[in-house]
C-alpha positions in Angstrom: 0.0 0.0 0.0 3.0 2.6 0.9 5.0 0.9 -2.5 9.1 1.1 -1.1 7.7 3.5 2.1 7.1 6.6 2.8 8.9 9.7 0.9 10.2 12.6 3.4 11.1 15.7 1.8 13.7 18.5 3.4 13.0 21.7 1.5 15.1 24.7 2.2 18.2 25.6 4.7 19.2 27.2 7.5 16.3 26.1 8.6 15.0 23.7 6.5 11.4 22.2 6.3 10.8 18.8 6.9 7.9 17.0 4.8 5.9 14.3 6.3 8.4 12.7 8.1 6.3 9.5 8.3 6.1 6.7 11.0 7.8 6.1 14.2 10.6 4.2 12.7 13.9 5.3 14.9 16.0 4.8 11.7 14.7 6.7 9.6 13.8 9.6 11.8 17.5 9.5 12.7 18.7 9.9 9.4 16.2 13.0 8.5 17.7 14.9 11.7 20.7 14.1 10.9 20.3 15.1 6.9 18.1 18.3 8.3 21.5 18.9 11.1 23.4 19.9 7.7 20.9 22.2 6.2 20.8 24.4 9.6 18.5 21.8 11.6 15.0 22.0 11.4 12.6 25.2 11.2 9.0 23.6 10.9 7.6 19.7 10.2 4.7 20.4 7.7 2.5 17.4 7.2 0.2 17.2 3.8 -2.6 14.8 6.2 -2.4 13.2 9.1 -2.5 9.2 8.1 0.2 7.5 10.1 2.4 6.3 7.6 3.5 10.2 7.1 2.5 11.8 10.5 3.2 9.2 13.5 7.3 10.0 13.3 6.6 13.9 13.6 6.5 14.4 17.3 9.4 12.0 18.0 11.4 14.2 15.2 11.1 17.1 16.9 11.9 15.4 20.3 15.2 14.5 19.0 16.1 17.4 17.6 15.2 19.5 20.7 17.2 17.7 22.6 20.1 17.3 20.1 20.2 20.8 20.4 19.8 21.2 23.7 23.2 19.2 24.4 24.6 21.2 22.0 23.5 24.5 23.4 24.1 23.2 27.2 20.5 24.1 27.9 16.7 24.2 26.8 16.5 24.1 23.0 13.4 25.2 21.0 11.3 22.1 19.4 9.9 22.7 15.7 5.9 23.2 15.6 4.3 20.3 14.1 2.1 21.5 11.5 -1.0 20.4 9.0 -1.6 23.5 7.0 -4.9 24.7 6.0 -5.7 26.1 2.1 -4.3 29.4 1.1 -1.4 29.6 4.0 2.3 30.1 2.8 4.5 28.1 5.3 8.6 28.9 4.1 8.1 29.6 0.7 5.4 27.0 0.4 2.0 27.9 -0.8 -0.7 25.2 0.4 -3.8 23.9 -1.6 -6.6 21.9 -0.1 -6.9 18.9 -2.0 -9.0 16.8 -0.1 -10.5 13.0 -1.1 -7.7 10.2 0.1 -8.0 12.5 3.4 -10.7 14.7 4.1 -7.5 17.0 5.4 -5.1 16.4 2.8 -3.0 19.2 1.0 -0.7 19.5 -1.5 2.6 22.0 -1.0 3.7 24.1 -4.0 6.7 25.7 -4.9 6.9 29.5 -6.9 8.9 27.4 -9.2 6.6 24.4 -10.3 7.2 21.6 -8.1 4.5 20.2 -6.0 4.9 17.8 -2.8 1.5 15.7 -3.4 1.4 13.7 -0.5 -0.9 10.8 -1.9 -3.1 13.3 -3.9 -0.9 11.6 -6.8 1.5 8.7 -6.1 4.5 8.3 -8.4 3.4 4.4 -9.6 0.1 3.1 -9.5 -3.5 4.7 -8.5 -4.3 6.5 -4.8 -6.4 4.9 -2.2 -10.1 6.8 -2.2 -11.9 5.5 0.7 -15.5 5.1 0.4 -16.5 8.5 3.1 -19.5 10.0 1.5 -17.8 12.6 -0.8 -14.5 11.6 -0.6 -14.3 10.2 -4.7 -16.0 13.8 -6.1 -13.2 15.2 -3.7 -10.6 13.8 -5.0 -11.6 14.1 -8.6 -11.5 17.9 -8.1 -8.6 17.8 -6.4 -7.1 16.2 -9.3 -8.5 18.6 -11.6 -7.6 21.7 -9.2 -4.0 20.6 -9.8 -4.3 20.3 -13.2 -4.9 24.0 -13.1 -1.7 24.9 -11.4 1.7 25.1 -14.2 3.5 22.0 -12.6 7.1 21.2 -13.4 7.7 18.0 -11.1 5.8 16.2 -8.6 7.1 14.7 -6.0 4.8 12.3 -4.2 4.5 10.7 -0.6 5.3 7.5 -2.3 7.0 6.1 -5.4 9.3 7.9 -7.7 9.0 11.5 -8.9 6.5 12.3 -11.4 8.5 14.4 -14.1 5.2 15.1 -16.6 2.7 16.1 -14.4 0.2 17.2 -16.9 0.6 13.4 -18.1 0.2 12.0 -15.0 -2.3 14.3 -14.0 -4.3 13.4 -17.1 -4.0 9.5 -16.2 -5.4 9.7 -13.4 -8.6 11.5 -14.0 -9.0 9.0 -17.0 -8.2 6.0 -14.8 -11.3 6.8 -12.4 -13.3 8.3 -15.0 -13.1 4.5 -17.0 -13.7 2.8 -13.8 -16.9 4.7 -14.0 -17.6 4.1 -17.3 -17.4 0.1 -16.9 -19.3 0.5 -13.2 -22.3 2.3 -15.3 -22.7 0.0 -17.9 -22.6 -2.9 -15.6 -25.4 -1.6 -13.7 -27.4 -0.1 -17.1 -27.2 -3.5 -18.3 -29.0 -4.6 -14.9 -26.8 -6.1 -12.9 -27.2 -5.7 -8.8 -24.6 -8.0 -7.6 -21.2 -6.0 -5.5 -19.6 -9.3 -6.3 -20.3 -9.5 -9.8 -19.5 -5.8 -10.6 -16.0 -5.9 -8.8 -15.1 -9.1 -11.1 -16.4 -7.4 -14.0 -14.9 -3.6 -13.7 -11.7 -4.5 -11.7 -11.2 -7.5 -13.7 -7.6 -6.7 -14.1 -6.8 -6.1 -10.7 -4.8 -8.9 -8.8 -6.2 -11.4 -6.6 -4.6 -10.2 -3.7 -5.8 -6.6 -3.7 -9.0 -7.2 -4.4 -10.8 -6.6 -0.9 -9.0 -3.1 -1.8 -10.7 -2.5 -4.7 -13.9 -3.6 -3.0 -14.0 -0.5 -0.6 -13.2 1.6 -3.7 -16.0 0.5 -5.8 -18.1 1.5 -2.5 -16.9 5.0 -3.1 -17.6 4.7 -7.0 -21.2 4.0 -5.9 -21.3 6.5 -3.3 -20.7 8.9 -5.8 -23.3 7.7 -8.2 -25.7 8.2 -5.4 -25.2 11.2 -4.5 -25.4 12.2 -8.2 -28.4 10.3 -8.6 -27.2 8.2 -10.8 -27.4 4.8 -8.9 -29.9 2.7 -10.2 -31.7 0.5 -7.8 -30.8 -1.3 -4.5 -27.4 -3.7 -4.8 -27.2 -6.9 -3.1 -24.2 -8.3 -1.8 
């Protein structure tokens, strides 16, 4: 689910910002103070939501490096603010957009220059988790499209590679849940009613052993054709 782990970003120096930071793992937390240590130590931990697997390490972070500093200093040290920015802030030369739908607090963090940390708004390999909350798929779809708006150079994702054609990537992603839909609609316009029989039919290609996955997302494909009232009929199990 988290491909090779979690991506943590340093942006900036002297401070720098630290970019979800991710779980409690002592290792790795280690080796982003220490790699923070050489860019002046760390000014502010900004998280783009607050799922574990990029927010549990934060408060042990800034433990560390308060009292690295501390023993440095030979007294009390000052510990980074922990921080989920809200839409339209600027946090260190960071802009922040809401884009809300894998977490109903999730942001993106932009650069002046084009590069955009997207958290799991967009992952750099394979398609983002969309749990089935209500609203949370016409969320995300927006989302997506809200960051098609913005002229992107790079992404840089909370997991996976770096995407270096955004508008590409962008575009593959809105298509790859708008086909979903496609195949979910004409399943049901045909007349079928069975969750079972829909999730072998429209996710046919997805492997055996992420397939209770794909389940909850076809709960929020149909949550969304609800709400649209485009949901024809009661489905059995």
């Amino acid at each position: 689910m988290t491909l090779e782990g979690t991506n943590t970003y340093l942006y900036g120096s002297e401070p720098c910002v630290v970019i979800d930071p991710g779980p409690n793992d002592a290792g790795h937390l280690e080796a982003v103070r220490m790699a923070a240590e050489e860019r002046g130590g760390i000014g502010v931990v900004l998280l783009t939501h607050s799922h574990g697997d990029h927010a549990d390490g934060a408060e042990a972070l800034v433990t560390a490096a308060a009292e690295k500093q501390a023993l440095k200093a030979g007294g009390a040290a000052w510990k980074p603010e922990i921080v989920l920015p809200r839409d339209g802030e600027e946090r260190a030369g960071l802009r922040v957009l809401a884009t809300p739908g894998h977490a109903a607090n999730h942001v993106c963090l932009l650069t002046s220059d084009g590069v955009c940390f997207s958290g799991d708004l967009v992952l750099g390999e394979g398609s983002t988790f969309v749990p089935p909350d209500g609203g949370s798929l016409a969320a995300y779809m927006d989302s997506l499209r809200l960051l098609q708006a913005e002229p992107l150079e790079l992404i840089c994702p909370g997991h996976g590679p770096w995407v270096t054609d955004p508008a590409a990537k962008l575009a593959e992603y809105v298509e790859h849940r708008e086909m979903r839909e496609r195949r979910l609609l004409a399943a049901l316009e045909r007349g079928e009613r069975s969750r079972e029989a829909l999730l072998a039919e429209v996710w046919d290609d997805v492997p055996a052993e992420v397939r209770p996955v794909a389940a909850i997302v076809m709960e929020a494909h149909l949550q969304k054709l609800e709400a649209e009232g485009r949901l024809p009929g009661q489905l059995a199990n």
